[in-house]
TIVEXRO-486280 format. One line per field, with one value per residue (C-alpha): residue number from 0; residue in three letters; x negated, y, z negated. Coordinates in pm, whole numbers, always signed. Each point is the difference from the previous one (the first is absolute). Layout:
% residues N
num = (NUM/...);
residuo = (Ala/...);
east = (X/...);
north = (Y/...);
up = (Z/...);
% end
This chain:
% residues 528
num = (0/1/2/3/4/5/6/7/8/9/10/11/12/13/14/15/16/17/18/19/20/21/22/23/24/25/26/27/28/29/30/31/32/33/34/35/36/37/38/39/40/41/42/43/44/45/46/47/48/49/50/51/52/53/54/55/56/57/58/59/60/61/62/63/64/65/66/67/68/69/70/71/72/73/74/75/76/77/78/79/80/81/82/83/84/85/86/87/88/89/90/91/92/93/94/95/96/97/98/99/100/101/102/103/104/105/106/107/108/109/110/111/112/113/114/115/116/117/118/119/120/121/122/123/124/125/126/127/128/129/130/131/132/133/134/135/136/137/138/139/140/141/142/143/144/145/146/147/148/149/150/151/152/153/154/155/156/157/158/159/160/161/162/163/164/165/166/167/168/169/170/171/172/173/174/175/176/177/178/179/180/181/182/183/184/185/186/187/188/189/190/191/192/193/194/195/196/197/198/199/200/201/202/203/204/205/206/207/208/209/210/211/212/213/214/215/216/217/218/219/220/221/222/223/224/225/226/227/228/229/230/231/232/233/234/235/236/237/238/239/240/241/242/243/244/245/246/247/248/249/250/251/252/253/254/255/256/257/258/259/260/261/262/263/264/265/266/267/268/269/270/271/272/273/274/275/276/277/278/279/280/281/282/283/284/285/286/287/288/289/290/291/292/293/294/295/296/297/298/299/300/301/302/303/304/305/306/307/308/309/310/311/312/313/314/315/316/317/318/319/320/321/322/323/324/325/326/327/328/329/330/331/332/333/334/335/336/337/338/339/340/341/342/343/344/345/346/347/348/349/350/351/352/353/354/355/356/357/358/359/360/361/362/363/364/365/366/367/368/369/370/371/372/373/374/375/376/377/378/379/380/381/382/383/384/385/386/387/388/389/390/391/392/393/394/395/396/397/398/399/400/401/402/403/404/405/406/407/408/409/410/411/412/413/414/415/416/417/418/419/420/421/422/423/424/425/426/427/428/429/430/431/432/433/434/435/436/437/438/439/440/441/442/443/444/445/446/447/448/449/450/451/452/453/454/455/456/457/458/459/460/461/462/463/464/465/466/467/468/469/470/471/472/473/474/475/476/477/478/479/480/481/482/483/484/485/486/487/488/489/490/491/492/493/494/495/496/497/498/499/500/501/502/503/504/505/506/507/508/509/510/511/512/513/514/515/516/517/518/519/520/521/522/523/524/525/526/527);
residuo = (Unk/Unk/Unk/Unk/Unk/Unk/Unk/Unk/Unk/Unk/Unk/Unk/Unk/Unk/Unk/Unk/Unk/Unk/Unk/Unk/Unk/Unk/Unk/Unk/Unk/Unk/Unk/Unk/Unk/Unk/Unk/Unk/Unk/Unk/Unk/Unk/Unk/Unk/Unk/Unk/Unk/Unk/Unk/Unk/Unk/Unk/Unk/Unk/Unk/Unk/Unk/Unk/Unk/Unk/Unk/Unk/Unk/Unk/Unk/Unk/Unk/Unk/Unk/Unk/Unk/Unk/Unk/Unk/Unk/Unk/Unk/Unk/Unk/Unk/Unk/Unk/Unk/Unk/Unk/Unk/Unk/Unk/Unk/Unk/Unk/Unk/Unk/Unk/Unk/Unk/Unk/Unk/Unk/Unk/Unk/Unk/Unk/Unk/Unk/Unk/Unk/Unk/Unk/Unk/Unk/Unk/Unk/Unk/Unk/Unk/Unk/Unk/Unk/Unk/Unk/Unk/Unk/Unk/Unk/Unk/Unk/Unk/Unk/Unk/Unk/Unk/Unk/Unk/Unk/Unk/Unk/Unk/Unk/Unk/Unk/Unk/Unk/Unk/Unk/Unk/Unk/Unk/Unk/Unk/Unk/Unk/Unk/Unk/Unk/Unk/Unk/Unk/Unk/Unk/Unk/Unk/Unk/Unk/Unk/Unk/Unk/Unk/Unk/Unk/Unk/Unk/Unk/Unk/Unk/Unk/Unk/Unk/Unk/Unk/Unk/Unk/Unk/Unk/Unk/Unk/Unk/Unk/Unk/Unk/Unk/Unk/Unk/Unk/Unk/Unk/Unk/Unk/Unk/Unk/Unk/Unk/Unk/Unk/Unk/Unk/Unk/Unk/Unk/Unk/Unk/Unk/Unk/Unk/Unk/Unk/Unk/Unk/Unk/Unk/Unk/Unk/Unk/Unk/Unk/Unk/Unk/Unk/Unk/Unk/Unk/Unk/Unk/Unk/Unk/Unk/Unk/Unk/Unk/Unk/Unk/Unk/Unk/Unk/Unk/Unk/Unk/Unk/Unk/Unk/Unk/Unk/Unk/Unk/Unk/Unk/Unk/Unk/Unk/Unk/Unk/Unk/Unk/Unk/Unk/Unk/Unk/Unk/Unk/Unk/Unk/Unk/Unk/Unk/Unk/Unk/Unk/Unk/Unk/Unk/Unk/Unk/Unk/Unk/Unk/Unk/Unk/Unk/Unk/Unk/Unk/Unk/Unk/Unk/Unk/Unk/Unk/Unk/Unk/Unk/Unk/Unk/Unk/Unk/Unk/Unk/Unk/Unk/Unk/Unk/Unk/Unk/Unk/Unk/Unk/Unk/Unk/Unk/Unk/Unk/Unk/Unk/Unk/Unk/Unk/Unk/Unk/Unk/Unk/Unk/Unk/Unk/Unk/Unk/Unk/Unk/Unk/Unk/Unk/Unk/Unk/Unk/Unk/Unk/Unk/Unk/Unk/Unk/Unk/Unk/Unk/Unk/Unk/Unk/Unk/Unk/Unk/Unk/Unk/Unk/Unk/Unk/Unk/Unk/Unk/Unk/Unk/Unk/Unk/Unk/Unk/Unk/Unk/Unk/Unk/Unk/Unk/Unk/Unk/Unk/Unk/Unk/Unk/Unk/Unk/Unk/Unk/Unk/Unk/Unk/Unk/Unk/Unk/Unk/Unk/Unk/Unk/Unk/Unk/Unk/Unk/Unk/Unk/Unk/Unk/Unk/Unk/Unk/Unk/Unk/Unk/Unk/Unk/Unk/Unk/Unk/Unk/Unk/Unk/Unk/Unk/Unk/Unk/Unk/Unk/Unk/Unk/Unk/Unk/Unk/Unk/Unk/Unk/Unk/Unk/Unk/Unk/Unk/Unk/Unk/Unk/Unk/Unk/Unk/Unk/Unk/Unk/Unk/Unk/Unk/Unk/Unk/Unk/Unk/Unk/Unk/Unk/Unk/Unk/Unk/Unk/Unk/Unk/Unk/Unk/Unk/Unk/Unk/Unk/Unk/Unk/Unk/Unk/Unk/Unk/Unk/Unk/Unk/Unk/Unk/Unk/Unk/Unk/Unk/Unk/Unk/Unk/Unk/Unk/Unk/Unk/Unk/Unk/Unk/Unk/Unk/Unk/Unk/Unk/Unk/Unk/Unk/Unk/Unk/Unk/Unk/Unk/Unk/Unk/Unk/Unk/Unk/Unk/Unk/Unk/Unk/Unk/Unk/Unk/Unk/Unk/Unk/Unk/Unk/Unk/Unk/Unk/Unk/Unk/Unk/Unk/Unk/Unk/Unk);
east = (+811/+301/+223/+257/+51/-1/+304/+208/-20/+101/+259/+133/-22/+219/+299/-21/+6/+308/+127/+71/-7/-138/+211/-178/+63/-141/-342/+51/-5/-314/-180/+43/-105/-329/-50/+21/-226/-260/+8/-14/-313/-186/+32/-86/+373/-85/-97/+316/+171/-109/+37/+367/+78/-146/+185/+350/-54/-78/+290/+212/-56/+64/-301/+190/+374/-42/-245/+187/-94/-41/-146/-291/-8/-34/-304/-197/+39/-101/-314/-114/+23/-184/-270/-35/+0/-302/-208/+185/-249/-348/-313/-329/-358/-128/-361/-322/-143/-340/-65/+79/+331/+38/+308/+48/+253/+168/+285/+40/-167/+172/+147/-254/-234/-360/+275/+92/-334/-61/+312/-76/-355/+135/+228/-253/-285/+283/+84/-344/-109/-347/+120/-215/+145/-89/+69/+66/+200/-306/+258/+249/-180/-144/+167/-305/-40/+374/-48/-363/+203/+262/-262/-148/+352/+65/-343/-69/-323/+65/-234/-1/-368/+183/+184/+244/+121/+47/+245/+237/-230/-292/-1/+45/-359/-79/+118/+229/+17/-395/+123/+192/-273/-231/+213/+67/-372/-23/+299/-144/-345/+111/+263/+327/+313/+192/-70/+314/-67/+147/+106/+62/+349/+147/+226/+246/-55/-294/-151/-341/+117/+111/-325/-246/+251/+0/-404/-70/+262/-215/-286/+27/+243/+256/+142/+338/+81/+229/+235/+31/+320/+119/+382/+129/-38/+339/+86/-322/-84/+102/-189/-325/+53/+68/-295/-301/+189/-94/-356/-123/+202/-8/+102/+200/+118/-78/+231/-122/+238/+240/+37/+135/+328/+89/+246/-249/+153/-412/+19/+304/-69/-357/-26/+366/-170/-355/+55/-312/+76/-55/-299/-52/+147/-142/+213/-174/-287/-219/-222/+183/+351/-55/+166/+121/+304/+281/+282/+262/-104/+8/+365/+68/-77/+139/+358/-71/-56/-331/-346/-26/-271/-222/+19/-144/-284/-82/+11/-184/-252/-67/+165/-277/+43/-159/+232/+318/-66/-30/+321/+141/-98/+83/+325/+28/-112/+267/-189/+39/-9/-210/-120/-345/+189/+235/-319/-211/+355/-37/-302/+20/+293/-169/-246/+223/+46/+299/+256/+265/-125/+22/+378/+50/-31/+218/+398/+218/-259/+194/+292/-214/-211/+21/-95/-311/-62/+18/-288/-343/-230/-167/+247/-171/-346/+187/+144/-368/-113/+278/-148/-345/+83/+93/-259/-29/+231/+285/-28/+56/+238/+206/+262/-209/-49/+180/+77/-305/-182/+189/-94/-345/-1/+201/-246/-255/+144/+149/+338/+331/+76/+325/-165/-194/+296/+168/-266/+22/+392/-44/-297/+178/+282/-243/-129/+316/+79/-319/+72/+304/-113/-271/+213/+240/+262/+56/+8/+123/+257/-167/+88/+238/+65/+393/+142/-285/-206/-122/+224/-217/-279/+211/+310/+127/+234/-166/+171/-114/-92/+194/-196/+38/-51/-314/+18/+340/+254/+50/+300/+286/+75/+225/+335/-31/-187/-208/-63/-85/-297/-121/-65/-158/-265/-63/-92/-206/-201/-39/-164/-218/-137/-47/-193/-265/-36/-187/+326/+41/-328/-248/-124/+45/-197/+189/-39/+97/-4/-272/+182/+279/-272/-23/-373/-199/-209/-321/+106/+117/-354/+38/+295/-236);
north = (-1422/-50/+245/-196/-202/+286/+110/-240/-26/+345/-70/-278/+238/+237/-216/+18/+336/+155/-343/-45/-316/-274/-315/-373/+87/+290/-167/-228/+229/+173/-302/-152/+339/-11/-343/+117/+294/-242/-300/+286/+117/-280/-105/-347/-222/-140/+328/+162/-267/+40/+405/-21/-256/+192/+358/-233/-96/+359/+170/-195/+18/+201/+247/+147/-70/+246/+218/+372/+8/-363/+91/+166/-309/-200/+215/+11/-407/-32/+235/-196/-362/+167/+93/-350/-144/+207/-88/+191/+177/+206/-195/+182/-176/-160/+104/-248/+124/-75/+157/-55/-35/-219/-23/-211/+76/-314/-12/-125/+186/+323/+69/+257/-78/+193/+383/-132/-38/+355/+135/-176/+98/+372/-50/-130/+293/+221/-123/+37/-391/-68/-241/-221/-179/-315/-178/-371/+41/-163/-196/+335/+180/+320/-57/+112/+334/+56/-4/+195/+290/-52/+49/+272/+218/-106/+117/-358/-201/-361/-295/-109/-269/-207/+140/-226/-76/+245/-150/-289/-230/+11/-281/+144/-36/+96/-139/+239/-145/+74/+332/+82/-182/+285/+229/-15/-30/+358/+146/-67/+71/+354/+14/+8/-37/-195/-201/-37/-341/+51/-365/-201/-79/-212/+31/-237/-189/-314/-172/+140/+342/-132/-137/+275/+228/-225/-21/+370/+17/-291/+146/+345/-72/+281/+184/+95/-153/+194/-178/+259/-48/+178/+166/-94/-343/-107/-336/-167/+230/-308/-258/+214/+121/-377/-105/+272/-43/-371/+21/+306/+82/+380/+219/+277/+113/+263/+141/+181/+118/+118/+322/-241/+9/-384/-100/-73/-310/-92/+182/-93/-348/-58/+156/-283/-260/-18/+195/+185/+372/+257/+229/+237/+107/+130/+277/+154/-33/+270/-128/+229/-195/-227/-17/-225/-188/+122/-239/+233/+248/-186/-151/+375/+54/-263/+125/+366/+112/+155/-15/+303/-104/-146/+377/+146/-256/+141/+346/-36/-169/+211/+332/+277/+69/+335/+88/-103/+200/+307/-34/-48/+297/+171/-128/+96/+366/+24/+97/-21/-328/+40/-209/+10/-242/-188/-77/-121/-232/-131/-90/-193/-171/-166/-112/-240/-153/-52/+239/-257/-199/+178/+74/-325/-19/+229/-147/-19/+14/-293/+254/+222/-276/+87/+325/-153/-194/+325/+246/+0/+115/+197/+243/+91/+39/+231/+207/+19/+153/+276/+82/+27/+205/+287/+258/-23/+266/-160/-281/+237/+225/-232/+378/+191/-315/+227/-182/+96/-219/-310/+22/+1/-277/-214/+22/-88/-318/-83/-33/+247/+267/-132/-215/+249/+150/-332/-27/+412/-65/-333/+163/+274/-255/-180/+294/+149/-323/-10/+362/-68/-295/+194/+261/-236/-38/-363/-122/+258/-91/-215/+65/-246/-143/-24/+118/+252/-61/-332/-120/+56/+218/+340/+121/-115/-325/-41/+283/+273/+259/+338/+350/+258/+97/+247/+282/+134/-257/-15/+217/-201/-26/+227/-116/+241/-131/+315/+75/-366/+23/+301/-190/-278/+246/+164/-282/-108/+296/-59/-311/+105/+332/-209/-298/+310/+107/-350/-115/-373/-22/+191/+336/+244/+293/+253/+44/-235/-33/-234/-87/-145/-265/-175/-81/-187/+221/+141/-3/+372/+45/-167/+262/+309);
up = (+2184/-207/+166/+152/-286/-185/+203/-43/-370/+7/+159/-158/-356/+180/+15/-403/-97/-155/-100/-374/+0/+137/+154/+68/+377/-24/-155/+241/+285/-114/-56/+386/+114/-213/+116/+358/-35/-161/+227/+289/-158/+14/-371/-65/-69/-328/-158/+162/-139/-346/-6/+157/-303/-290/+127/+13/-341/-108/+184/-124/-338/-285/+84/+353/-169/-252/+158/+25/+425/+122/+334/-177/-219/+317/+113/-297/-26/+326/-46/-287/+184/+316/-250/-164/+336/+82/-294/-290/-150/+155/+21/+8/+33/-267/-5/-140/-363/+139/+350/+308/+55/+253/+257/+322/+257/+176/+241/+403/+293/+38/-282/-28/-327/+162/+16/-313/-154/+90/-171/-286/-53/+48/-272/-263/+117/-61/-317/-124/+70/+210/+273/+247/+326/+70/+391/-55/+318/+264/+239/+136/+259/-161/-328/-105/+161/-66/-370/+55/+131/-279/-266/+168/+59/-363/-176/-92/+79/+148/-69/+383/+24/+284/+241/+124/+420/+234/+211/+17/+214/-267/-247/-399/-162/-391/-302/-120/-340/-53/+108/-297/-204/+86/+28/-358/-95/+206/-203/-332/+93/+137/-294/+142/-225/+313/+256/+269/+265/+334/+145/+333/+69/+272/+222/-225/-302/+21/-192/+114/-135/-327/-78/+88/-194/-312/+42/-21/-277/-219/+91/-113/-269/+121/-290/+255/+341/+213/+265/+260/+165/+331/-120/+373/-17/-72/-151/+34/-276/-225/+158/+31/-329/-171/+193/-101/-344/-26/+157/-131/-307/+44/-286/+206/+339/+210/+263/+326/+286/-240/+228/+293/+206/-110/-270/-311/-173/-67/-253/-177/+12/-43/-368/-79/+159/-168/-260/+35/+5/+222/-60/+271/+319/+335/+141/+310/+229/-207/-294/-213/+98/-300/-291/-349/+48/-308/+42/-85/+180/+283/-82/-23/+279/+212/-197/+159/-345/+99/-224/-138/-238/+282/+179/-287/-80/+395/-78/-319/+204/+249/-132/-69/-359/+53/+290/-213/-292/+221/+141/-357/-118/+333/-87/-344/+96/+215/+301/+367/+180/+324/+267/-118/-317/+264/+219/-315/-120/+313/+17/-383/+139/+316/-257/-117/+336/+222/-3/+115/-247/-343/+146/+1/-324/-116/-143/+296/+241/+241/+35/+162/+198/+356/-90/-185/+335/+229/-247/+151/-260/+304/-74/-294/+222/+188/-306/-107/+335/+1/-364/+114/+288/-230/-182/-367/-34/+204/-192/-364/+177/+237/+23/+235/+257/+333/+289/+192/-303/+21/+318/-29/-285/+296/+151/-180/-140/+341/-120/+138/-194/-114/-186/-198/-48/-103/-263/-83/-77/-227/-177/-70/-175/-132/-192/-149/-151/-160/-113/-113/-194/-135/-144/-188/+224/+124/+352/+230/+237/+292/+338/+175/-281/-78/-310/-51/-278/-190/-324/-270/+127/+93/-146/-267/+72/+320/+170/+228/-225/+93/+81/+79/+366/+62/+174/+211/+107/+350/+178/+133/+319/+121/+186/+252/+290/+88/-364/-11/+283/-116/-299/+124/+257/-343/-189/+289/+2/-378/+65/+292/-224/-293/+240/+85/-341/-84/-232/+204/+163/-272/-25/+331/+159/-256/-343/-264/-389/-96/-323/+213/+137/-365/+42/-268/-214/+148/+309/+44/+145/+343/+81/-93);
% end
């Protein structure tokens, strides 16, 4: 949603680094830039107005004058007005001392309030609440049966006793607000702690709407009413906002679409604007893609400085406690990292949800965007298959998988075999460094990477740490041009022999050492 903005604040914040100090012209500079990016995102005028003013005012200052790096100065001022602009501080749901809580989504047709009812009521039963649906929604065809299926995907029961048009020809029939009447009679009576009321919108703001919304609201005596608000709307954010604001009086906002291709200014505006907060966010089509709306993590986020604490509120989540502990004390025992573990990591990690997502949030993620853009998280459904295509011992002992095996677990995941040897190669990367970390060492040095080995996690300094080479050092070449090809046709034949003893593609016809496989322990029976 916000990645072209996102961009070009990025940047903008370039041009400032290395400077020690700060002139007006350059302030000046980066505020017209931010003003661009902002008014190109859809951001309502008067609230880019007021943000651009208050960062002028700060820059130039005392606070960035004096700072030891101005440019980071600049960043950190700017991340703290993009979090008051979108609400300042989190706002959770204030829930009734006597039960049911009761909560009524309102918004215009499409913003998608009956998904979002769903989401919601997942969230609550997850969080240990009893929730009850209740369709107030009688005039959209199969509103209805749309929220039915919603509560049924979701675990939730729905209080459905009309139910609503069919089609766009048939005239709207019910009173939804003796709907929500009984629905609430139905909550308490089969003691449910909340009670979320699914709407009719319109296609634009009426009168008509504004009323029957108000009606339900005074006649269930909502404890929170949520303006649901489609993220893609642009500038008539405002005016829809201003206008629910004034006939409603909701207490927060509710943001769907956020996962859309448009430029997002909704939500940087409505929040200024009403100054209602933002409570919740809908990220995805799956009733899972829902999630509470952290201002700063979402100014983070928008200055490509990921949300690292958001990631692990995921993986706590959905992370199998069990499972993690295991691999600790694998870990901590120093023992072998096999496939078996890589397949079961995997798995935990499309738990969380989309891989191109939870990249996304990492810091610098927009530096590596159109890499982001290209992953299909198929690829992981296709990693799986070449796992599950090997025996139980291939998986422990990934050594004595021969090229006559990778090309039977090609086949049976339908893939080429240079992919299964793609994944043979990183695994076998992959493992070392978690061997090497294991053991005390630091990051080993990572392939491709220049300069060798990370500062801080290697060598001391940073450096590539010097060892000694194993084994004999190669012979030089020899100047002599017949010397030299001899050479090279016995080197070749080095390579072939050592090929057919198993050495590149696993263990051979001949005999072979089975310490030199460095299997896990037990598993000296399978080569008996």
């Amino acid at each position: 949603m916000f990645n072209s903005l996102s961009d070009r604040l990025t940047a903008t914040f370039k041009n400032l680094r290395g400077k020690g100090k700060l002139t007006e012209a350059d302030i000046d500079g980066t505020a017209r830039e931010i003003r661009r990016a902002l008014l190109d995102a859809d951001v309502a005028v008067p609230v880019v107005r007021e943000f651009i003013a208050r960062i002028k005012a700060r820059a130039l200052g005392t606070e960035v004058a004096q700072a030891l790096n101005p440019g980071q100065q600049v960043v950190k001022i700017v991340n703290e007005e993009l979090v008051g602009i979108l609400g300042g501080e989190t706002r959770q749901l204030e829930f009734a001392k006597q039960p049911p809580t009761i909560i009524m989504l309102a918004g215009l047709q499409g913003a998608g309030k009956t998904t979002l009812a769903g989401k919601m009521a997942l969230h609550l039963k997850n969080q240990g609440h009893t929730p009850v649906l209740v369709a107030c929604d009688l005039q959209r065809p199969n509103a209805v049966k749309q929220l039915q299926v919603g509560g049924e995907r979701a675990g939730v029961p729905v209080y459905a006793p009309h139910p609503g048009v069919s089609s766009e020809t048939e005239a709207a029939t019910g009173d939804p607000v003796a709907v929500a009447k009984e629905g609430l009679a139905h909550a308490k009576s089969k003691l449910h702690d909340v009670v979320i009321i699914d709407t009719a919108g319109r296609l634009g703001v009426d009168e008509e709407l504004m009323r029957q919304a108000a009606d339900i609201k005074s006649a269930v005596n909502a404890h929170e009413t949520l303006f649901v608000i489609d993220a893609m709307i642009g500038q008539d954010a405002v005016n829809t906002a201003q206008a629910f604001n004034e006939g409603v009086n909701f207490t927060g906002v509710v943001l769907t679409k956020l996962d859309g291709d448009a430029r997002g200014g909704a939500a940087l505006s409505v929040a200024s604007v009403t100054g209602k907060p933002v409570m919740y966010a809908s990220t995805g089509e799956g009733l899972k893609d829902f999630e509470v709306f952290h201002p700063d993590r979402m100014a983070r986020r928008i200055l490509d400085m990921g949300d690292i604490l958001s990631l692990i509120e995921q993986a706590e989540a959905t992370w199998d406690k069990d499972e993690a502990a295991k691999m600790a004390q694998k870990f901590a025992d120093q023992e072998d990292f096999t496939l078996e573990d890589f397949r079961a990591q995997m798995q935990q990690i499309k738990k969380m949800g989309s891989m191109k997502k939870l990249l996304g949030m990492m810091p610098g993620a927009a530096g590596m965007r159109q890499q982001l853009e290209q992953f299909d998280d198929s690829q992981l459904d296709r990693v799986e298959a070449i796992i599950n295509s090997m025996t139980p011992h291939e998986r422990n002992a990934p050594k004595i998988i021969n090229g006559s095996r990778r090309a039977r677990i090609a086949r049976g995941s339908g893939v080429h075999v240079s992919e299964v040897n793609q994944l043979l190669e990183r695994f076998g990367q992959a493992a070392k460094m978690m061997k090497k970390m294991a053991s005390g060492g630091g990051m080993p040095d990572m392939p491709g990477m220049p300069g060798g080995g990370m500062p801080g996690m290697g060598a001391p300094g940073g450096g590539r740490k010097k060892t000694k080479a194993k084994g004999k050092k190669p012979k030089a070449k020899s100047g002599n041009p017949a010397k030299a090809a001899q050479q090279a046709r016995e080197a070749e034949l080095r390579r072939t022999q050592k090929q057919m003893d198993g050495s590149s593609f696993g263990a051979g016809s001949g005999d072979f050492d089975p310490d030199e496989l460095n299997l896990p322990k037990g598993f000296e029976k399978y080569l008996k």
